[in-house]
C-alpha positions in Angstrom: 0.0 0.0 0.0 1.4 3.4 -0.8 1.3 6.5 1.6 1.1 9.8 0.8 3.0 12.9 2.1 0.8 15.2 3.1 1.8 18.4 0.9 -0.3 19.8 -1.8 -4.2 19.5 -0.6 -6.6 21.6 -2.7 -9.4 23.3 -0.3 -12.1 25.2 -2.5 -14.5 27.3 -0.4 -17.2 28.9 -1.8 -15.9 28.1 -5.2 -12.1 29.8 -4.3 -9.5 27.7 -4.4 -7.7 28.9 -1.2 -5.2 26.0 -1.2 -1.8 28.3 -1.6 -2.7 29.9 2.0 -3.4 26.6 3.4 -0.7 26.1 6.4 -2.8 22.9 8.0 -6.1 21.3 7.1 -8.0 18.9 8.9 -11.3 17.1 8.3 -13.1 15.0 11.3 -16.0 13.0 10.6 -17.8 11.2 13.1 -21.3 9.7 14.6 -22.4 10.1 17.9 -22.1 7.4 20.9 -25.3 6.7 21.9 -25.8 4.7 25.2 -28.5 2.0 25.1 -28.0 -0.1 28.2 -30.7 -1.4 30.0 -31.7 -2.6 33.6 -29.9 -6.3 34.1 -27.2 -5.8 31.3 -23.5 -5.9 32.5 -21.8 -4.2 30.2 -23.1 -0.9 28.2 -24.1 -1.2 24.7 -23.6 1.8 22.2 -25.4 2.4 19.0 -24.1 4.9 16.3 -26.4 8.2 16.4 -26.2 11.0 14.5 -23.2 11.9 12.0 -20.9 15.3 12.5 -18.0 16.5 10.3 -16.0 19.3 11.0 -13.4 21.5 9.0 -10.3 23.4 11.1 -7.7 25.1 9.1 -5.4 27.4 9.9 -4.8 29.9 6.4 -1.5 31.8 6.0 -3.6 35.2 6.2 -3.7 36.9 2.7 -6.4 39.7 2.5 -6.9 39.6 -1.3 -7.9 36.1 -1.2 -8.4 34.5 2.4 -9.6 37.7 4.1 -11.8 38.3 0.9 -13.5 35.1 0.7 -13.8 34.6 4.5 -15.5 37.7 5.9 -18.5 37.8 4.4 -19.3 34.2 5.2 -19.6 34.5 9.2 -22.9 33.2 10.0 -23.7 32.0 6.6 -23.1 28.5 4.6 -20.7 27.7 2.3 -19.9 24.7 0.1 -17.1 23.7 0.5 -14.6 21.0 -1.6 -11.4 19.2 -0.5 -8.7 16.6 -1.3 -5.9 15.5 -0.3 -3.9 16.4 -3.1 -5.1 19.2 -5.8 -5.6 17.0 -8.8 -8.1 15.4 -10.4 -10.5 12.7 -8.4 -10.3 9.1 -8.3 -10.4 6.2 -6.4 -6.8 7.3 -4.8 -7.8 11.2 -4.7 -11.3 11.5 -3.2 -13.2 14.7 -3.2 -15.1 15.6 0.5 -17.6 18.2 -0.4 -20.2 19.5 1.7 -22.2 22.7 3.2 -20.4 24.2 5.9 -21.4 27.1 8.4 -18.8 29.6 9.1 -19.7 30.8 12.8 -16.2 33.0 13.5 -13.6 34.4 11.8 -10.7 35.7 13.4 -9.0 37.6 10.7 -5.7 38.1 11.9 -3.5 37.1 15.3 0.0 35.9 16.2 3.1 37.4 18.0 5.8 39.8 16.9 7.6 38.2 14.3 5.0 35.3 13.3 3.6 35.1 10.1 0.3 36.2 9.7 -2.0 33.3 10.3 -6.2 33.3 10.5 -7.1 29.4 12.2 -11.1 29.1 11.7 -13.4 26.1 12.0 -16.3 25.1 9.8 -18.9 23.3 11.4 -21.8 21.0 9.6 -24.6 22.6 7.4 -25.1 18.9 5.4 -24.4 15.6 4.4 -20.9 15.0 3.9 -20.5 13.7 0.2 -17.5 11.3 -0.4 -17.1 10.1 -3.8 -14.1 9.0 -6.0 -15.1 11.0 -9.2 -16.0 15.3 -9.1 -19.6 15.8 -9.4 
């Protein structure tokens, strides 16, 4: 089985490919644990509830093109595409799309001497959509 070094992921929000800022990207996807024990069992059971995805990524902070696609999205949904490397789909490139709210947007923080960095977090606004081909 091949790996892959994680190094050229393409991340299109709101139909802008923001990848170039891109410093660290991160996609969780998960269901919630739901507890279903009953009186005279020993051991709890669990059953799989309802799904959750989030994005968090941390841009290098560009205004012309992070700063202008980010700002007017607090408190609104997005669509938003990934993969984990920017080139066509298929079975070893899968695209993750899906609506995302934006809720904050810090547009700029960091110490003297940092590079200008804007971290934000995109919660669920849909489905998550994993498919091997682009729609």
């Amino acid at each position: 089985m091949a790996t892959q070094v994680w190094k050229n992921a393409m991340l299109w929000v709101n139909n802008v490919d923001l990848s170039a800022n891109v410093q660290s990207l991160a996609l969780t996807y998960e269901a919630e644990s739901l507890d279903e024990s009953n009186m005279g069992t020993n051991t709890r059971k669990k059953r799989g509830g309802l799904k959750n995805h989030m994005i968090d990524v941390t841009f290098f902070q560009n205004f012309s093109c992070v700063d202008a696609t980010l700002f007017g999205l607090v408190g609104c949904q997005t669509s938003i595409e990934m993969r984990a490397c920017n080139a066509c789909s298929s079975g070893g490139n899968p695209v993750w799309e899906a609506t995302y709210l934006l809720q904050s947007y810090p547009p700029m923080g960091g110490a003297v001497g940092d590079l200008l960095q804007s971290a934000v977090r995109f919660e669920p606004a849909g489905d998550l959509r994993h498919c091997a081909q682009a729609s």
